[in-house]
Structures are given as C-alpha cells and as structure tokens.
N, C-alpha and C positions, 0 to 999 in steps of 0.2 A: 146239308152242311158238310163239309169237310175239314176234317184236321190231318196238317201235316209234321209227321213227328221231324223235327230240325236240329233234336239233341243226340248230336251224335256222338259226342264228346264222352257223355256217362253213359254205354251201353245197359248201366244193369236197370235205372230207376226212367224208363221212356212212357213216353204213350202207347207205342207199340204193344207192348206187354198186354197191355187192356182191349187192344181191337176186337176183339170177341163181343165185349161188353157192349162198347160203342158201336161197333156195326149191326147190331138188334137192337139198338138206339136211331137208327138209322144216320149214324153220320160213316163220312165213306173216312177210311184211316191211307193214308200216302204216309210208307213208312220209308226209312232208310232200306238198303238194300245189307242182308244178313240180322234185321232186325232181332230180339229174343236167338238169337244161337250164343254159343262163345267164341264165336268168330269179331278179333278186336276193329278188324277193319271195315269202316262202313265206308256209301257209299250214299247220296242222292238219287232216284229212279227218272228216269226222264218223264217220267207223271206229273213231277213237281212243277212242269215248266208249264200244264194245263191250266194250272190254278189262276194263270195271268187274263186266259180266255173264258172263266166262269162268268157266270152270275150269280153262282151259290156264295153263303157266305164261308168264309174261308179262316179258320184260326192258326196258328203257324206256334208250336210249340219251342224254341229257340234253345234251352235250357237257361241256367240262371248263373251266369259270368261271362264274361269280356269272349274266353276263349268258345263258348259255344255262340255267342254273339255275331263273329266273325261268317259263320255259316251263314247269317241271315245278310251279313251285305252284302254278298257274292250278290243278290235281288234287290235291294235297295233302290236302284234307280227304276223296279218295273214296281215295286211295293208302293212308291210314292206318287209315280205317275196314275196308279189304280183308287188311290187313297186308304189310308188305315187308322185304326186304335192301337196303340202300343201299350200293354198294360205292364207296366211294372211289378211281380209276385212277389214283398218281402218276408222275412222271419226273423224276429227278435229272439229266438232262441237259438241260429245258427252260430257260431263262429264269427265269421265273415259279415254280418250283418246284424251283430247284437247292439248296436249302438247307431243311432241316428245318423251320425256324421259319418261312418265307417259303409251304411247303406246306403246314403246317397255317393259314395266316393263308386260304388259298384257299378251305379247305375250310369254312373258319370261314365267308368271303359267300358259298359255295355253298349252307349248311345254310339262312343266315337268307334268302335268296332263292328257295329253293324250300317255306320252311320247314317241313322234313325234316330228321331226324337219321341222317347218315352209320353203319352197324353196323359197318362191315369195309374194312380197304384189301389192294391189291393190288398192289405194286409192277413197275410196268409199264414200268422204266427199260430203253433202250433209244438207239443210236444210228442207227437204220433198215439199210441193207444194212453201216454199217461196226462194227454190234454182234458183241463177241466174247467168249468166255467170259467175261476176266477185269471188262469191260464190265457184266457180270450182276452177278458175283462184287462187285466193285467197290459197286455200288449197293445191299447189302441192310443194311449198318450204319445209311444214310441211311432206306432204310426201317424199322428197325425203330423208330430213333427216331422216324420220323413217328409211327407205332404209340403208343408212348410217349408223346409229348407232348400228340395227340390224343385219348388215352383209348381207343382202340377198338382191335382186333385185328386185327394182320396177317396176310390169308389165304394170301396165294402172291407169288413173286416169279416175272413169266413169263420162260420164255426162248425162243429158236427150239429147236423140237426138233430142228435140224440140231449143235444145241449142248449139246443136254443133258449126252452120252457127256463129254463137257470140264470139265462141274463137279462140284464136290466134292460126295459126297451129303451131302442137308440137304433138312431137310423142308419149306423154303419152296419150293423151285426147280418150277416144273410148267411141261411143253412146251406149247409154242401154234406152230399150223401159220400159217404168217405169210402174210395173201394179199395185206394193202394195200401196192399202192407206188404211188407216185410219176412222171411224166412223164422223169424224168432216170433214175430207174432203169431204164424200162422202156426209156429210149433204151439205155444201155448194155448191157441184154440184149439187142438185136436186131444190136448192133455184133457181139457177141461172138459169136452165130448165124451172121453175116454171113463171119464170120471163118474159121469152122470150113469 
C-alpha cells in the first residue's frame, strides 16, 4: 500500500508526521518535499507521478477544503482514467462543518477544485482526547444527513476503539486506533507519567 501525503496546505497536522509509524506498517509514505521541517514551502516529489504506474493500492491524502483540493486536480484526468473511491472525512464539531448544509457546501468546492466526484463519506466527528461515547453517538444523525443531502453513501462512523465496548451496536460505528495528538496532549501525558 501506498499513501501519498497531498496536504500541503497545513504543514503542521500531515501524514508525514506518522511515516515512522506507517512504514513498519508496511505501507510506503510519498510525502511533500520539506515534509515535518518549518520550512512553509512545499513542494510534490516526482515519486508522486509512479503512483499512475502501480498496482498497489494507493490512498492520496488531500487535506480537508477546496484549497488543499486543488493539489489533487493538478491529477484528476490520470486519477479517473485509473479509477478511484473518493471518501469524504466530515466533523460536526469543526467550525466549517458543524451543520449539515454548511458540510456538504464543502464538499460541494472540494469536488469543483479538484474536479472529482466525492463516492462515500465517513463520519469522522470527534473532539480529540475529550471524545466520548455519547460524543460518537451524538454525531451520526448529522452524518447521515450529510449522506442525504449529498447523494452519496455513508461508509462508517469512526470511533476510538478504546470506545467501541460503549456504543450501541450499529453498523456505522468502526474502531480506529487513534495515533495523532497534539503538543498539549502529549504535554498532559508526560505530567501524568511524571506523577505516577
């Protein structure tokens, strides 16, 4: 498997960041060029353009708005001739995406900027270390209407698998082992280490 990070847009929150992780996972990481430095200027690698002549499966990380969107049509005409799944990632605790009709307006300048059609979403709603069942629970009416309004089919609603045991069975809910955090979490983990 290969993923290739295409959020160039938010240097600080990539895929990149995780390569470690992932490549003793064995999936290969195609990252931007100056990935994880603070260096603001990125840059695509000419590796990126391998991915047209695979047979591996291929995920493409895009980031999540119009303007990190745009990265991915620069490929559009070689992305459709190959075939693909476009999954749409929302969150009803963002900003930008806390209302139904406000999410699919996103996904609306997502499609025309990378011009690709979204197939499937996944309801990725979440409030980082203070997400708790009812928090999942909570978020799937918002997804399903996204579903709804958007035309396309919702695939899953993830949760921390530390949370699964807590919700109701239903066949959106699937566990995800949660590795990304944050400078203030990882401070609080180390207090709490400290402590012990």
């Amino acid at each position: 498997m290969t993923l290739v990070d295409m959020d160039i847009v938010n240097p600080y929150f990539t895929s990149s960041v995780y390569s470690d992780i992932l490549q003793k996972n064995n999936v290969n990481v195609i990252s931007p060029h100056f990935a994880g430095t603070n260096m603001e200027i990125t840059s695509l690698p000419a590796s990126m353009y391998s991915i047209f002549d695979s047979y591996d499966d291929v995920i493409i990380d895009a980031g999540g708005d119009d303007a990190g969107a745009v990265v991915l049509g620069r490929f559009s005409a070689e992305i459709s001739k190959k075939g693909y799944e476009m999954i749409y990632v929302t969150n009803m605790y963002r900003p930008m995406t806390s209302d139904p009709e406000d999410s699919v307006e996103l996904l609306k300048g997502i499609e025309a900027a990378c011009r690709l059609k979204a197939t499937a979403i996944v309801n990725n709603s979440h409030l980082k270390d203070l997400t708790t069942a009812s928090v999942i629970t909570d978020s799937l009416g918002y997804a399903k209407d996204v579903s709804k309004k958007a035309g396309i089919p919702l695939l899953h609603s993830t949760a921390p698998r530390c949370l699964i045991k807590e919700l109701p069975a239903n066949e959106y809910f699937y566990p995800a082992d949660v590795y990304v955090t944050v400078a203030w979490e990882r401070g609080r983990e180390d207090v709490g280490r400290n402590d012990k």
